[in-house]
C-alpha positions in Angstrom: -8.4 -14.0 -86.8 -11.7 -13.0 -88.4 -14.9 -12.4 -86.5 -18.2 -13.1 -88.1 -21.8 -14.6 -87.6 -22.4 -17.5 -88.9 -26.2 -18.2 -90.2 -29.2 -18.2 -88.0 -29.7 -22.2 -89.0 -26.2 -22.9 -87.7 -26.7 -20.4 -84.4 -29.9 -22.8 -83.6 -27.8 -25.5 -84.1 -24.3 -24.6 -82.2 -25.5 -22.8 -79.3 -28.0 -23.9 -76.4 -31.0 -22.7 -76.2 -30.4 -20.0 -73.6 -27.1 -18.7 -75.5 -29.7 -18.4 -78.6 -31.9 -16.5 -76.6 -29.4 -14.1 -74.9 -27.3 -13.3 -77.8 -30.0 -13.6 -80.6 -33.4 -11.7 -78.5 -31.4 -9.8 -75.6 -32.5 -12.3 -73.3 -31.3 -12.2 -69.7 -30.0 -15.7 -67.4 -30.8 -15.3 -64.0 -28.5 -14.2 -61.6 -26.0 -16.5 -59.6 -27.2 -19.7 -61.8 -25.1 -18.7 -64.8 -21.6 -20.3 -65.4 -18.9 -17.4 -65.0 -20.4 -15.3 -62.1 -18.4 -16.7 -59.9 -15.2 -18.0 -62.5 -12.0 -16.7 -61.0 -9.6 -18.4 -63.0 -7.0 -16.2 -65.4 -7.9 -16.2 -68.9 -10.3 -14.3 -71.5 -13.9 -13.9 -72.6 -14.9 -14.2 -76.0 -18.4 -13.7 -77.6 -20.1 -17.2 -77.7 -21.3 -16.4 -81.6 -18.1 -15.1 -82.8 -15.5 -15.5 -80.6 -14.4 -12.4 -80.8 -12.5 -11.4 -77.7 -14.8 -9.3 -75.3 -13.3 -9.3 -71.6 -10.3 -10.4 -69.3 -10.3 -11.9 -66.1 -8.0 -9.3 -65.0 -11.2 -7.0 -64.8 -13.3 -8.8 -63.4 -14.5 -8.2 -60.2 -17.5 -9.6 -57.7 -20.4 -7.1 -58.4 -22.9 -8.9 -55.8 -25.1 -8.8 -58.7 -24.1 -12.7 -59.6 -23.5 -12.2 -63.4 -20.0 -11.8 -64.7 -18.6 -8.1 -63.7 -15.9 -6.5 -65.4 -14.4 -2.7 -65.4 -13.7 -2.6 -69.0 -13.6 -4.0 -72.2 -10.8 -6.2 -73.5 -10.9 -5.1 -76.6 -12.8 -1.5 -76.9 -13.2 -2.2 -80.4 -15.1 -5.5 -80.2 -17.8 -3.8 -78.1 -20.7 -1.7 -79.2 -22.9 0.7 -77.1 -26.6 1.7 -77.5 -29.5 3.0 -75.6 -31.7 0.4 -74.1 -35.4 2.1 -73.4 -36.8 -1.3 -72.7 -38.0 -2.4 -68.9 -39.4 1.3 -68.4 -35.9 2.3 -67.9 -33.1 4.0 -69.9 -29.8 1.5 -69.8 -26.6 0.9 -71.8 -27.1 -1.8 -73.8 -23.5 -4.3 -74.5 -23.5 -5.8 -77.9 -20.5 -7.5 -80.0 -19.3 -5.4 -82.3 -18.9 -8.6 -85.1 -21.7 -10.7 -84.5 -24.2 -8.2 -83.0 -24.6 -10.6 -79.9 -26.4 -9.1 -76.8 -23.8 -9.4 -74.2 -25.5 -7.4 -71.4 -25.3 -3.4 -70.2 -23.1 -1.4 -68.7 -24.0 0.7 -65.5 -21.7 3.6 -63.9 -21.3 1.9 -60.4 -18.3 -0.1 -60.7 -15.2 0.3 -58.3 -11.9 2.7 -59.4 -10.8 3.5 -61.5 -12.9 3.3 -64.4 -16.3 3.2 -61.7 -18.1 1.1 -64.8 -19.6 -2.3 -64.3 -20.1 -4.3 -67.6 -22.6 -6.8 -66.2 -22.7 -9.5 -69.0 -24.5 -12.5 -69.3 -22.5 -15.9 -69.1 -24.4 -17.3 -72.0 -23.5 -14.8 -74.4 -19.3 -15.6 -73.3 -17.2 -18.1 -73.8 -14.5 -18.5 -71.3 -10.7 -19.6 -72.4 -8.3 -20.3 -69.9 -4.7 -18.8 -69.8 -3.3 -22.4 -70.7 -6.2 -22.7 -73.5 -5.2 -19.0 -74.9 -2.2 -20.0 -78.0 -4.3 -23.8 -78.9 -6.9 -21.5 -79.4 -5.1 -18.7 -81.4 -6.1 -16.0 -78.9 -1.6 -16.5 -77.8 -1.3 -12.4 -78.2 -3.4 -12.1 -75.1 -0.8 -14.2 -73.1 1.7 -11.1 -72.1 -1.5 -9.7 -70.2 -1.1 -12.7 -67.6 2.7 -12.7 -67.7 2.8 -9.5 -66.8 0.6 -10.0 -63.7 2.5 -13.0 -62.3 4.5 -11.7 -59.7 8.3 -12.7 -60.4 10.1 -14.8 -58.1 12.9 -12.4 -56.2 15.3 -15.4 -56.2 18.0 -15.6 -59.1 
């Protein structure tokens, strides 16, 4: 699969106006009214704009902080990492590594073992589910959920 961003035009067309304003001015959703903060079902998320593949629901965990939470990248490659000076703060600032989508920051308080907390913003994520993954040609991220499906002892 190839991962790119399509035209400004067609971004104002495809996404909602909140996933424009996330992904396109590092916009923020509020917390606990966004769509995955509370998603606990298996399967990956990819970046809204490009879907290229971001996190896994195997590291995601409930933050308190009521946007989606995760302890590490799916992909480390698909993620990039910058200073973020803005609300009178210093933060690490998320972005896509393709499409140059603001996903959200990443903070050093997250549980074991990584203790990071990639607090992203639904809007800039597109969730597939496990059963979705090979119709949507993301099938080489199936072995991930196989493998964490306890096997039934019985021959």
């Amino acid at each position: 699969m190839t991962f790119q961003k399509p035209s400004d035009a067609d971004l104002r067309r495809t996404l909602a106006a909140r996933q424009y304003e996330v992904t396109q001015h590092d916009g923020t959703e509020p917390p606990f009214h966004n769509e995955y903060w509370d998603n606990h079902r298996p399967g990956i998320y990819v970046d809204v704009v490009s879907g290229e593949p971001l996190f896994g629901s195997l590291d995601k965990f409930d933050s308190g902080t009521g946007w989606p939470s995760f302890t590490k990248p799916l992909e480390a490659g698909n993620i990039h990492e910058r200073v973020d000076r803005s609300l009178f703060t210093v933060r690490t600032e998320v972005r896509s590594a393709h499409a140059d989508s603001h996903l959200g920051h990443v903070f050093d308080d997250g549980p074991p073992p990584t203790r990071l907390r990639y607090c992203m913003n639904s809007a800039a994520l597109r969730f597939i589910p496990v059963d979705r993954l090979e119709a949507e040609g993301y099938g080489r991220y199936l072995p991930l959920f196989q493998a964490a499906v306890p096997k039934d002892p019985t021959p």
